[in-house]
VOGU-3710 file (C-alpha; in Angstrom, 3 decimals, decimal comma):
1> xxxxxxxxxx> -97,137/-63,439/14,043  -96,329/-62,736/17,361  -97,778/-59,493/17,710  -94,490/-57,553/20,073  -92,661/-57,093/17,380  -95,190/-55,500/14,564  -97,185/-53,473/16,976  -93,343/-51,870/17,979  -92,279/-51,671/14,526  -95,588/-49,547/13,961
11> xxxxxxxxxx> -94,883/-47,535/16,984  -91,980/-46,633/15,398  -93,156/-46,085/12,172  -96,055/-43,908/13,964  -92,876/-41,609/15,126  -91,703/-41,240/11,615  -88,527/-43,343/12,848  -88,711/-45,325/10,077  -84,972/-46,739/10,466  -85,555/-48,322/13,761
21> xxxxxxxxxx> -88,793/-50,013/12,572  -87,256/-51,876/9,734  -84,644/-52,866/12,094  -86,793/-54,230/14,391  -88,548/-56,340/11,508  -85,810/-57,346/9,325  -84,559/-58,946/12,996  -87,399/-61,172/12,778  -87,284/-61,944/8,954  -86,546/-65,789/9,463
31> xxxxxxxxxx> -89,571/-66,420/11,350  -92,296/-64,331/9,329  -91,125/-64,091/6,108  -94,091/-65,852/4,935  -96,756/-63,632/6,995  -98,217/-60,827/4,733  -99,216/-58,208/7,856  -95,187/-58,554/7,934  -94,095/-58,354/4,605  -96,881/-54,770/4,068
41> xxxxxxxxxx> -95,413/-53,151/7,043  -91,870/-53,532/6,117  -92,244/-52,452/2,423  -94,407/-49,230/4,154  -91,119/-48,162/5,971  -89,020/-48,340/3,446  -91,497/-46,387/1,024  -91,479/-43,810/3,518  -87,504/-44,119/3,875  -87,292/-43,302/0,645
51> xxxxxxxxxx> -85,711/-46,512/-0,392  -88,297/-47,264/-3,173  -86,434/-50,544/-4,860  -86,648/-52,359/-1,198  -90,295/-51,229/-1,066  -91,577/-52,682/-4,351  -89,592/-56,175/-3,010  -91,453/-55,975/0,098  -94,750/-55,268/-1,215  -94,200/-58,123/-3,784
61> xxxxxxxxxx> -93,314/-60,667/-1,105  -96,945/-59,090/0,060  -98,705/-59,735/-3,079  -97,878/-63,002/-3,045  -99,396/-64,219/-0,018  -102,966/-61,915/-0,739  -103,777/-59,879/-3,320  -107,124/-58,115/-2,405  -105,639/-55,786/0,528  -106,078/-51,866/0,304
71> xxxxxxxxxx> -103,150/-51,012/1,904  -100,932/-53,133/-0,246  -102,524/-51,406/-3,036  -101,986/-48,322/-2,071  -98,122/-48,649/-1,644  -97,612/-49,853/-4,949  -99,806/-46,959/-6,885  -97,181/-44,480/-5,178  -94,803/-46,456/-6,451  -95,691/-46,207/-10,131
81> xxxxxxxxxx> -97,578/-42,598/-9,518  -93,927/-41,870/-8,041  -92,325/-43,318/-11,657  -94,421/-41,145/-13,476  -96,622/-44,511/-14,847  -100,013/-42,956/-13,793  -101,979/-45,501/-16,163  -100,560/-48,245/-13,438  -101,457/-45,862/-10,908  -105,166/-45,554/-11,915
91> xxxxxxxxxx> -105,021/-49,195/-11,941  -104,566/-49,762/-8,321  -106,775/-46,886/-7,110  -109,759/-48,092/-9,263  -109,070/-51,424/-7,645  -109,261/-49,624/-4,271  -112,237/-47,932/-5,051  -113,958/-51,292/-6,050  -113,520/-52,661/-2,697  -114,466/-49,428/-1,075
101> xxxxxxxxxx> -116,110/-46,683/-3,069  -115,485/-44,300/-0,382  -112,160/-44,995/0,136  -110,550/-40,901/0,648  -107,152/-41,457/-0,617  -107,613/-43,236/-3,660  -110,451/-40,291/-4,716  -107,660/-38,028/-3,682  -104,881/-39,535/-5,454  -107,279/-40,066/-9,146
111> xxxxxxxxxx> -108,407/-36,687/-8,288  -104,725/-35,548/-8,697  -104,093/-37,633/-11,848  -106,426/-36,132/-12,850  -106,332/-32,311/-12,743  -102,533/-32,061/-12,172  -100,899/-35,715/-13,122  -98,337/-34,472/-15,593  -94,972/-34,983/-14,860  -93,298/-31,778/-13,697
121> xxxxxxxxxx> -96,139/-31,391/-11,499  -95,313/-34,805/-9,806  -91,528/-34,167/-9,516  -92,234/-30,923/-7,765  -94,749/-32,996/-5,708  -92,115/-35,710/-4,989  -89,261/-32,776/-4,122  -91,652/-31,667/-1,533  -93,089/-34,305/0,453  -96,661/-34,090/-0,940
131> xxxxxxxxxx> -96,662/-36,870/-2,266  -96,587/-38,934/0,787  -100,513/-38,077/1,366  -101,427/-40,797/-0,855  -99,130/-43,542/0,776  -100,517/-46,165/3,220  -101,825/-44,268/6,324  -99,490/-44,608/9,279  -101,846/-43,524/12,100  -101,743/-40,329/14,874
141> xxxxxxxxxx> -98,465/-39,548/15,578  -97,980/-38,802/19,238  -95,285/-36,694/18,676  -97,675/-34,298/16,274  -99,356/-32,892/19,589  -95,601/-32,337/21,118  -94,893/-30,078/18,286  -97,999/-28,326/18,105  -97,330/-27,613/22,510  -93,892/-26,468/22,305
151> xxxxxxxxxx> -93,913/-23,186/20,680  -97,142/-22,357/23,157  -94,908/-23,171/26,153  -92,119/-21,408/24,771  -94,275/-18,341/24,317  -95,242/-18,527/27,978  -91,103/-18,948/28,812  -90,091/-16,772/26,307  -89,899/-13,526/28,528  -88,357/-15,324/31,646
161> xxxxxxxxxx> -85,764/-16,989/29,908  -84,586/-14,405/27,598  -83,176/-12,711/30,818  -81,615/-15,491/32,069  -79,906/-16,070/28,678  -78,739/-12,782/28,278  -76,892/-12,779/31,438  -75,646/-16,484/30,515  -71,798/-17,209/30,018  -70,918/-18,340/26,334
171> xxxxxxxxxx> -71,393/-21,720/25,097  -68,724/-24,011/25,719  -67,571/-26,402/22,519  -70,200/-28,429/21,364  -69,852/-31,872/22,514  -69,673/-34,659/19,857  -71,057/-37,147/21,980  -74,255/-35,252/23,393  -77,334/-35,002/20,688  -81,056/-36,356/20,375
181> xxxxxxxxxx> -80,101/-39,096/17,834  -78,658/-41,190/20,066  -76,541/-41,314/23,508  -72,543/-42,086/23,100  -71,985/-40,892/26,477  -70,425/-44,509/26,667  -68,436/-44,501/23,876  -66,842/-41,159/25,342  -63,113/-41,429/25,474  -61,381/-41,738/28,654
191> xxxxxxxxxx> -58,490/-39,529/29,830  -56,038/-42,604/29,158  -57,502/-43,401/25,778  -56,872/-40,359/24,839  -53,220/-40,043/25,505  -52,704/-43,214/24,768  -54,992/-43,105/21,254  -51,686/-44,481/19,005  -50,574/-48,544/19,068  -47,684/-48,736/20,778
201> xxxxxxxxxx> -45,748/-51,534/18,843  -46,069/-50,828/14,959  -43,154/-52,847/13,823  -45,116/-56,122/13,395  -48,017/-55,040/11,912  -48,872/-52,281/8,646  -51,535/-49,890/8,773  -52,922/-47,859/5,510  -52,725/-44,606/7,548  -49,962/-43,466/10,388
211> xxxxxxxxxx> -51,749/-40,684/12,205  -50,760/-38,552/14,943  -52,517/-38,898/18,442  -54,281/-35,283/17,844  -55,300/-37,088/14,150  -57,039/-39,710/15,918  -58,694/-37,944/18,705  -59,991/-35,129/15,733  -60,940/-38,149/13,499  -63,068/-39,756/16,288
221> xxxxxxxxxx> -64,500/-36,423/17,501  -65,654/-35,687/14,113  -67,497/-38,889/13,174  -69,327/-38,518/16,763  -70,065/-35,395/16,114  -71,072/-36,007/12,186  -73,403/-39,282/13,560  -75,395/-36,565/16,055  -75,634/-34,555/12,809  -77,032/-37,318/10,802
231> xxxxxxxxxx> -74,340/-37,093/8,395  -73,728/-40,609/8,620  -71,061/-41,126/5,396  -69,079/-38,188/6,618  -68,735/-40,539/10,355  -68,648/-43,866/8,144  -65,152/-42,229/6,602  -63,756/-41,555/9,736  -64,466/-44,706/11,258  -62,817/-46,333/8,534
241> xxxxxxxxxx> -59,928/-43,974/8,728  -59,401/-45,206/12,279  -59,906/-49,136/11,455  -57,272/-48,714/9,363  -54,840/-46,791/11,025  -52,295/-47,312/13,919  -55,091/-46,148/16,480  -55,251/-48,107/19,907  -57,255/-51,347/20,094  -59,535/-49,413/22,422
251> xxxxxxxxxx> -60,330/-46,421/20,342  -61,247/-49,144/17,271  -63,174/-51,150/19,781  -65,400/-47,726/20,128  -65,604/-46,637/16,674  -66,130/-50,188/15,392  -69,233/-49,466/18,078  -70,210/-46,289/16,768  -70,888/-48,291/13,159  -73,036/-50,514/14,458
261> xxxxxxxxxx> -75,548/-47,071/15,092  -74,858/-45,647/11,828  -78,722/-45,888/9,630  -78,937/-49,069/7,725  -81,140/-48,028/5,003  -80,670/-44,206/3,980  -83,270/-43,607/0,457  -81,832/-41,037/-2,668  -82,734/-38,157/-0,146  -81,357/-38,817/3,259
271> xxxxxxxxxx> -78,117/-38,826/1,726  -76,016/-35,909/3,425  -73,214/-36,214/1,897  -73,123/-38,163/-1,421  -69,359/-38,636/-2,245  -68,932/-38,934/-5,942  -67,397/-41,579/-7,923  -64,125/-39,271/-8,340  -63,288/-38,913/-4,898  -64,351/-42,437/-4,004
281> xxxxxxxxxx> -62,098/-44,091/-6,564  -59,241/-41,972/-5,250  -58,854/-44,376/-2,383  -61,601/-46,884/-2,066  -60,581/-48,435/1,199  -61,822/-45,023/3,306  -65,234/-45,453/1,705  -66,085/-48,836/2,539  -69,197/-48,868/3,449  -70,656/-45,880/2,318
291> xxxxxxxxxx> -74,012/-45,662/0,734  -73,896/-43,479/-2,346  -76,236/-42,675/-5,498  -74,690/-42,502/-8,839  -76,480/-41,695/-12,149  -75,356/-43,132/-15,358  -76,302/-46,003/-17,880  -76,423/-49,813/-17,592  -74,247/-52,120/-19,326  -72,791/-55,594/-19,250
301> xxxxxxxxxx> -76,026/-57,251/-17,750  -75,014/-60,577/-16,451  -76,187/-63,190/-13,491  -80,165/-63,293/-14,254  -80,140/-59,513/-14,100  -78,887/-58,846/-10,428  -75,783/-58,014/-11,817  -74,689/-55,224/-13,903  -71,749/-52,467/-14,947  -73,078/-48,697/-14,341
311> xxxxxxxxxx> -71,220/-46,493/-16,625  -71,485/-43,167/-14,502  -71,269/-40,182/-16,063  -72,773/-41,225/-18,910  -76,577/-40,008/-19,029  -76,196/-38,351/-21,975  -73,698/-40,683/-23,554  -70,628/-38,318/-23,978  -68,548/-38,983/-21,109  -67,661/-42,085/-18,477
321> xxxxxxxxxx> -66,232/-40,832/-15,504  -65,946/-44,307/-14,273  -67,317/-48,215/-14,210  -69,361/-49,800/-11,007  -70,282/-53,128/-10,380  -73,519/-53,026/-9,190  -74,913/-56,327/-7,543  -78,798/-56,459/-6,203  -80,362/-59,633/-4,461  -82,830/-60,473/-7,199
331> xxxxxxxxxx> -83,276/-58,980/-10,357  -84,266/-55,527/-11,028  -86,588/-53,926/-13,164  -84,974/-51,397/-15,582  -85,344/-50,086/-19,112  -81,539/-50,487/-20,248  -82,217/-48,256/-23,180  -82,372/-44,969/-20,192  -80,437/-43,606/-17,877  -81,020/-44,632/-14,225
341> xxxxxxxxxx> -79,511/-43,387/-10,570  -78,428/-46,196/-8,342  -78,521/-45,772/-4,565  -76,032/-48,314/-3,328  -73,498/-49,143/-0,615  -69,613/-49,816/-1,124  -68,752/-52,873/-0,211  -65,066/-54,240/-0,981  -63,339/-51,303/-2,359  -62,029/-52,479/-6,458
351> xxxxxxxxxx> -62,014/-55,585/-7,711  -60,051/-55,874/-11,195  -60,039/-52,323/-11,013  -63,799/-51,529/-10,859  -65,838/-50,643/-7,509  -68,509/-52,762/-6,120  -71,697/-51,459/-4,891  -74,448/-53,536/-3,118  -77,430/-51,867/-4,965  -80,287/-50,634/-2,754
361> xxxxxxxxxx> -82,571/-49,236/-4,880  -83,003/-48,050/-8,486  -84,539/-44,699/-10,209  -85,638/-43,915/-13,751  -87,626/-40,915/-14,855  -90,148/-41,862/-17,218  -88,578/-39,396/-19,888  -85,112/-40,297/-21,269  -83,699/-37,583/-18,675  -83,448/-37,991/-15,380
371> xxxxx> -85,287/-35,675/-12,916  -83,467/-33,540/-11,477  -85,755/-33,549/-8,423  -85,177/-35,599/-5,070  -86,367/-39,261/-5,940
//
């Protein structure tokens, strides 16, 4: 393939901004889908985004095109080491270390299995980040070197700018549209939006929420400010809150904007704030949208498998608090006998009464109990 677009994705992925790089490949899914450099590096970002179901996809499409590739091999032992499965772990690595005997992270990884492969210890591993040393390599990351020099020049600083800052005036209110994620210094409301935030003719038209002028400027303040704080469900709410209220066309215009930067593939722990199915089903509508992970049990299995009811709630079959649709693009792989946690995003609110969630990814412990761990 045209190499612009892999070599940035990897630049990216160098970074550890693993978001951007899968949107810079899925962009160019059409015209590579059949390439397997392609179909490796995108199932490598999402492993390391934590979105594990969209990983395994990826690294199948791989698979499919060539088989002997130590990289590709890699990715899918941390998949099953990740599981708990270390036979199918083992597997792989031996398979590494046939092609290369002195390959460093398989010995590591078998080395691990070996001396400390039970299960708690690879929860705890999982919960910590540790477990991402036996993942496909990624390369130097420039910005390693920038962390290492910035407490030494801050040392150096230290003692001139602590004067300085003791004699400086107090802060002034944080600004929701400054931050390092990303600069909305252009989606900044204007003097006249914001007096003029409210639709000024509401008899032709019905809005789900009638909200005061200070309502909308607070609502669009906060999901700036919650989007600079990478809480991107808490500024998904508000955005919707706005859609659907009697806001101006030009404060919409903005926050329908402001979506369009909002991360398109959160894993089970980037979620900041995981609304729960109670809240959610309370009114559906402000939600849309939202990625969420729910735990529960499977039921009602229809459509090939890509379809399914999650009962959630019910892990230890006492108690449904409530009934998902779940819908994935192909098939999944589950044991319906355990429980499982779904990462998924809400997509049309209830249909005959039940939600609908666009599954991302799936997790099952490999005891009947879920880990309590981050997945």
């Amino acid at each position: 393939m045209s190499q612009s677009a892999l070599v940035l994705a990897k630049r990216y992925m160098q970074r550890r901004r693993f978001d951007k790089a899968i949107t810079v490949l899925e962009s160019r899914y059409d015209i590579y889908a059949m390439e397997f450099e392609y179909n490796l590096t995108l199932g490598t970002a999402y492993l390391y985004a934590g979105d594990f179901g969209a990983a395994s996809t990826w690294f199948q499409k791989a698979r499919n095109i060539k088989l002997s590739d130590n990289n590709l091999r890699l990715g899918q032992a941390a998949l099953f080491l990740r599981r708990g499965d270390t036979n199918r772990a083992i597997q792989y690595y031996m398979e590494i270390l046939d092609n290369d005997p002195s390959h460093k992270i398989a010995e590591r990884a078998l080395e691990f299995i070996k001396k400390q492969g039970d299960y708690e210890t690879i929860c705890k591993w999982i919960d910590t980040g540790k477990i991402e040393q036996f993942y496909p390599p990624l390369g130097f990351n420039p910005f390693a070197v920038v962390a290492v020099a910035i407490p030494v020049i801050a040392s150096v600083l230290g003692c001139v700018l602590a004067l300085s800052l003791l004699n400086r005036p107090a802060s002034p209110k944080l600004d929701p549209y400054a931050g390092s994620r990303q600069n909305l210094s252009s989606l900044m409301l204007t003097v006249d939006e914001k007096a003029n935030v409210q639709k000024e003719n509401l008899s032709s038209v019905s809005f789900r929420y009638i909200l005061s002028a200070a309502q909308i400027n607070q609502s669009y303040e906060t999901a700036c400010k919650s989007f600079q704080e990478y809480d991107d469900n808490s500024a998904q709410i508000e955005i919707n809150r706005i859609l659907l209220s009697n806001a101006a066309l030009s404060v919409k215009n903005k926050a329908q904007e402001l979506m369009s930067y909002l991360n398109k593939a959160p894993g089970f722990d980037s979620i900041k704030r995981n609304c729960s199915y109670v809240e959610v089903s309370q009114d559906p509508s402000l939600y849309l949208d939202c990625y969420v992970a729910w735990s529960g049990r499977i039921s009602n299995v229809r459509d090939e498998g890509t379809t399914f009811d999650l009962l959630i709630g019910y892990e230890n079959m006492e108690t449904v608090e409530g009934v998902v649709t779940v819908r994935f693009p192909v098939a999944q792989r589950i044991e319906y006998d355990k429980p499982v946690k779904i990462l998924g995003k809400i997509t049309s609110g209830k249909e005959g009464g039940v939600l609908l969630l666009e599954g991302r990814s799936i997790y099952q412990g490999v005891s009947d109990t879920l880990s309590v761990g981050k997945m």
